[in-house]
C-alpha positions in Angstrom: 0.0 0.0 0.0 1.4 3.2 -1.0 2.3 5.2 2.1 0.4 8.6 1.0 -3.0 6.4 0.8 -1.9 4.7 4.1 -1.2 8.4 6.0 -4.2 9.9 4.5 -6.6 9.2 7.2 -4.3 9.6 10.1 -4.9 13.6 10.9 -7.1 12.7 13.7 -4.7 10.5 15.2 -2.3 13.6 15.0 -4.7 16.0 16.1 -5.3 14.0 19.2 -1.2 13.6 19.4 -0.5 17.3 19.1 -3.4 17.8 22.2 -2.4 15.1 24.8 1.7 16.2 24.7 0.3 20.1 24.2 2.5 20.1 20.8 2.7 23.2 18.6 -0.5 23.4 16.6 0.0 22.9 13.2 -1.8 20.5 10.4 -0.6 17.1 9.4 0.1 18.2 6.1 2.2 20.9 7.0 4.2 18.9 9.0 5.1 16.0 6.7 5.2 15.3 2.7 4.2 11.9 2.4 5.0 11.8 -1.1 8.7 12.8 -0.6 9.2 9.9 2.2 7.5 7.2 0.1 10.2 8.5 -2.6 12.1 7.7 -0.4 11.3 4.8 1.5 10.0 2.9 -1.7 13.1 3.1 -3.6 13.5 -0.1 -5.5 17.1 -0.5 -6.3 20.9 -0.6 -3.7 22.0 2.8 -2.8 25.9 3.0 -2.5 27.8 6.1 -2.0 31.4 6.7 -1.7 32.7 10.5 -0.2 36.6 9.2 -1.4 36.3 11.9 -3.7 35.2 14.3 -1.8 38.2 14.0 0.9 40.3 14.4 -2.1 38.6 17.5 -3.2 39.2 19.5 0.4 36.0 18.6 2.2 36.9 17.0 5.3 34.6 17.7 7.8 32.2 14.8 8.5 28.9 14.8 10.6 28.2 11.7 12.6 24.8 10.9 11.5 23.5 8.9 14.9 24.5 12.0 16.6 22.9 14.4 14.4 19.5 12.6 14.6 19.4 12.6 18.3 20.2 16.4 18.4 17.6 17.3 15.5 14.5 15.0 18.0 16.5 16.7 21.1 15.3 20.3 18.6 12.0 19.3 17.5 11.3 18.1 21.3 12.5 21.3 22.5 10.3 22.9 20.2 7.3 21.1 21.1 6.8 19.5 17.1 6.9 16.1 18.1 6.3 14.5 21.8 9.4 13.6 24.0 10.3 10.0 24.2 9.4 7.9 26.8 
C-alpha cells in the first residue's frame, strides 16, 4: 500500500497527538510530505555512495549521523513539534 494512501486518514490520530503532549498546533500536512518519504522509503534498487572523492577534493569535515539525529528529535522536542520520548 502506497504510504500517501496509508497516512491519509491519520490527521485525527495527530490531532489527538498534538493535544495530549500540548505540541505546537499545526496540520498534518504541514508537518510532513508523504510523497517525498514514500520516494524515499520505496526506492526499489541498492543505494551505494562513496565520499573518497570528496576528501580528495578538500571537504573534510564529516557529521556523525546517529548523533545528528538525536540532536535534531533533542530540537523538534525542545520545540514542542513532536512529543518527548518515553
Amino acid at each position: 500500500m502506497p504510504l500517501t494512501l496509508f497516512m491519509s486518514d491519520k490527521e485525527p490520530l495527530w490531532r489527538s497527538i498534538v493535544q495530549k503532549y500540548n505540541l505546537v498546533e499545526y496540520s498534518f500536512q504541514d508537518g510532513a510530505s508523504w510523497p517525498f518519504a514514500e520516494a524515499i522509503f520505496n526506492i526499489k534498487y541498492d543505494v551505494t555512495s562513496d565520499t573518497t572523492k570528496a576528501g580528495r577534493l578538500g571537504f573534510h569535515e564529516v557529521v556523525d549521523t546517529n548523533a545528528m539525529v538525536v540532536r535534531l528529535m533533542d530540537d523538534f522536542q525542545q520545540r514542542r513539534f513532536i512529543p518527548a520520548f518515553e
